[in-house]
Backbone as JSON, one array per atom type, in Angstrom:
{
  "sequence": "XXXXXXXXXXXXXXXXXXXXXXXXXXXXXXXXXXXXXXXXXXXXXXXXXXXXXXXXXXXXXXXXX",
  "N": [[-6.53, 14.44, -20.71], [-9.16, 13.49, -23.31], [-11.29, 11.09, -23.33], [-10.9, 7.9, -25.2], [-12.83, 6.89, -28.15], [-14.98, 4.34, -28.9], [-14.88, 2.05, -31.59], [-17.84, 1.8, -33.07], [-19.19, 0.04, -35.02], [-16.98, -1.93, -34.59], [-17.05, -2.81, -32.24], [-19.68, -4.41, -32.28], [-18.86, -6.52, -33.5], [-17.07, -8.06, -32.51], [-15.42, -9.91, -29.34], [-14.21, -10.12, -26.18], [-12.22, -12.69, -25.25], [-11.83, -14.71, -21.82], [-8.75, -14.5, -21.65], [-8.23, -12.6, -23.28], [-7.92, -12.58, -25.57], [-9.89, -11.65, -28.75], [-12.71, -12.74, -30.12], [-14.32, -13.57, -33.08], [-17.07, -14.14, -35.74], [-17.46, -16.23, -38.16], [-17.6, -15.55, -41.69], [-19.34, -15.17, -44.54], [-21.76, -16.23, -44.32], [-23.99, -15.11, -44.81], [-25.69, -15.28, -47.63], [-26.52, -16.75, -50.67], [-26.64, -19.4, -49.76], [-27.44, -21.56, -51.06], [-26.04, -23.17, -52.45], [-23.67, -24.07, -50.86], [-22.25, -26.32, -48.95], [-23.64, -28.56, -46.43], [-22.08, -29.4, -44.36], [-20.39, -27.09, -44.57], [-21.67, -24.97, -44.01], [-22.24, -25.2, -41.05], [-20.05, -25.38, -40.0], [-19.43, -22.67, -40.77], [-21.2, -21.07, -38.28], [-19.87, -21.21, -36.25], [-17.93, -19.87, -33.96], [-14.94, -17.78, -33.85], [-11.39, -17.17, -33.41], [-9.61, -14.28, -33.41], [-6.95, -13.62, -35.87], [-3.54, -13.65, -34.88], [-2.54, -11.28, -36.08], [-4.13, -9.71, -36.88], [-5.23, -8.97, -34.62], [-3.44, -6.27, -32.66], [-4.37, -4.29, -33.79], [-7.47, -4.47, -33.99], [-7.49, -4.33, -31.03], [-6.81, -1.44, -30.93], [-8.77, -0.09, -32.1], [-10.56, -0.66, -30.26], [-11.22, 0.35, -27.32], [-11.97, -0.14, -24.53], [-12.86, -2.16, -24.42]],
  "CA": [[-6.75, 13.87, -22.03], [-10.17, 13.05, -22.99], [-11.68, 9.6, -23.57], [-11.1, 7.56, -26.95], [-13.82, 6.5, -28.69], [-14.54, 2.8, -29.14], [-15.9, 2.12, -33.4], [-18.96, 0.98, -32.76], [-18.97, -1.57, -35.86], [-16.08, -3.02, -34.24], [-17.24, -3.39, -31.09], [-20.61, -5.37, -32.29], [-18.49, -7.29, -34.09], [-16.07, -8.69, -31.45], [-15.91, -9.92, -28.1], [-12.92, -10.47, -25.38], [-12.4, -13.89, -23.91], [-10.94, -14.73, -20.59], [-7.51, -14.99, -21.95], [-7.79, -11.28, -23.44], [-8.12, -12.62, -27.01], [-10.31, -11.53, -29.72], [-13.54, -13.63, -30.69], [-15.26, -13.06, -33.8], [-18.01, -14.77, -36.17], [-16.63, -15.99, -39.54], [-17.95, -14.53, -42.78], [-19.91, -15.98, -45.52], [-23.6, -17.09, -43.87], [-25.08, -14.67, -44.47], [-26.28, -15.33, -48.77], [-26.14, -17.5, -51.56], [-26.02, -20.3, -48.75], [-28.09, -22.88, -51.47], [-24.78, -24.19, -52.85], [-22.76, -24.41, -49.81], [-22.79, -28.13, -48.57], [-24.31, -28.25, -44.72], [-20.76, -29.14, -43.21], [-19.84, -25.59, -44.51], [-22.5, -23.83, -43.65], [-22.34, -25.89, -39.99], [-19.05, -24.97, -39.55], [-19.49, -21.14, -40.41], [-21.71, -20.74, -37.37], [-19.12, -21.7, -35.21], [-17.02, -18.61, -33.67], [-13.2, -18.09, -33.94], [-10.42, -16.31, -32.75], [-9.27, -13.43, -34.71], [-5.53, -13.76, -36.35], [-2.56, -12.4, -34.12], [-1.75, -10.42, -37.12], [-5.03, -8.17, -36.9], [-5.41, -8.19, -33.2], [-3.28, -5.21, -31.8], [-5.35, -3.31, -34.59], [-8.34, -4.48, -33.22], [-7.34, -3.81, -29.45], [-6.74, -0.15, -30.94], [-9.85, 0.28, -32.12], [-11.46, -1.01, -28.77], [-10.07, 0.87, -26.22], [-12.55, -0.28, -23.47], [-13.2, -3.98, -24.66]],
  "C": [[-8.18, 13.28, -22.09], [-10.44, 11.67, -23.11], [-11.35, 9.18, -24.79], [-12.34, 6.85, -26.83], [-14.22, 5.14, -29.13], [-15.77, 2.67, -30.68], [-16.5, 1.4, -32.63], [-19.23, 0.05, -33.85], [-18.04, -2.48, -35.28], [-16.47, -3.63, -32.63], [-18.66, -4.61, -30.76], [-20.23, -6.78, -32.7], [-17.7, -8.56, -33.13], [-16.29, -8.66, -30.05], [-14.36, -10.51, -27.43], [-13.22, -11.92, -24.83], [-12.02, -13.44, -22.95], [-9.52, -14.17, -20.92], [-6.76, -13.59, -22.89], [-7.92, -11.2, -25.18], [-9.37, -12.26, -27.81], [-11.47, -12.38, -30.45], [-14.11, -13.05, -31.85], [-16.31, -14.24, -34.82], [-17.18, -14.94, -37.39], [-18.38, -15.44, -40.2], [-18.49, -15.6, -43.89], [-21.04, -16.63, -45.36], [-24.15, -16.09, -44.45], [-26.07, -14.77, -45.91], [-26.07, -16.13, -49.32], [-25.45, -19.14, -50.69], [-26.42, -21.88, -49.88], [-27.11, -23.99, -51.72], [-23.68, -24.72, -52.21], [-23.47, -25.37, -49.14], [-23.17, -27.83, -46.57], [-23.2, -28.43, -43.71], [-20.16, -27.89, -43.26], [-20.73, -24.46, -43.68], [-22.65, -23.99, -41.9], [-20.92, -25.09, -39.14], [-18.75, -23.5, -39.2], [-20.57, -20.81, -39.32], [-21.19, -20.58, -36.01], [-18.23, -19.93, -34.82], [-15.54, -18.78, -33.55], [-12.5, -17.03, -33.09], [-9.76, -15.68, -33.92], [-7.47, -13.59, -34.52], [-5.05, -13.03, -35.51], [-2.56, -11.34, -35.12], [-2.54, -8.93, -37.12], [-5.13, -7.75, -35.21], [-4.78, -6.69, -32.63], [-3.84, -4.25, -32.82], [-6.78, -3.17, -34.17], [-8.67, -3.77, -31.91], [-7.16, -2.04, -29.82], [-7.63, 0.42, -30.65], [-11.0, 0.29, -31.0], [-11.01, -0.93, -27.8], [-10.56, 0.02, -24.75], [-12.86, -2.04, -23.47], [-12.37, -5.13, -23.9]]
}
């Protein structure tokens, strides 16, 4: 069987901890930052852990990750 293919958007996107879970960046820095107060914009820099709900979709897509 040959190799699967790992999406390469998804794989810039995300990163494995230790623990096997799912890191990703939240969403919303990147425009229209003037009106967002500095604890928001403070906070979205911060990195998260992606929802159980999407993970084994994730782990699909990233066979090797």
């Amino acid at each position: 069987m040959p190799k699967m293919k790992t999406k390469r958007a998804a794989a810039k996107r995300f990163k494995l901890t230790a623990t096997g879970k799912l890191k990703r960046m939240k969403a919303y820095k990147s425009h229209i930052l003037t009106k967002k107060t500095a604890k928001r914009k403070r906070n979205l820099r911060q990195s998260t852990i992606t929802d159980a709900t999407n993970a084994p979709v994730m782990k699909k897509i990233l066979p090797y990750l």
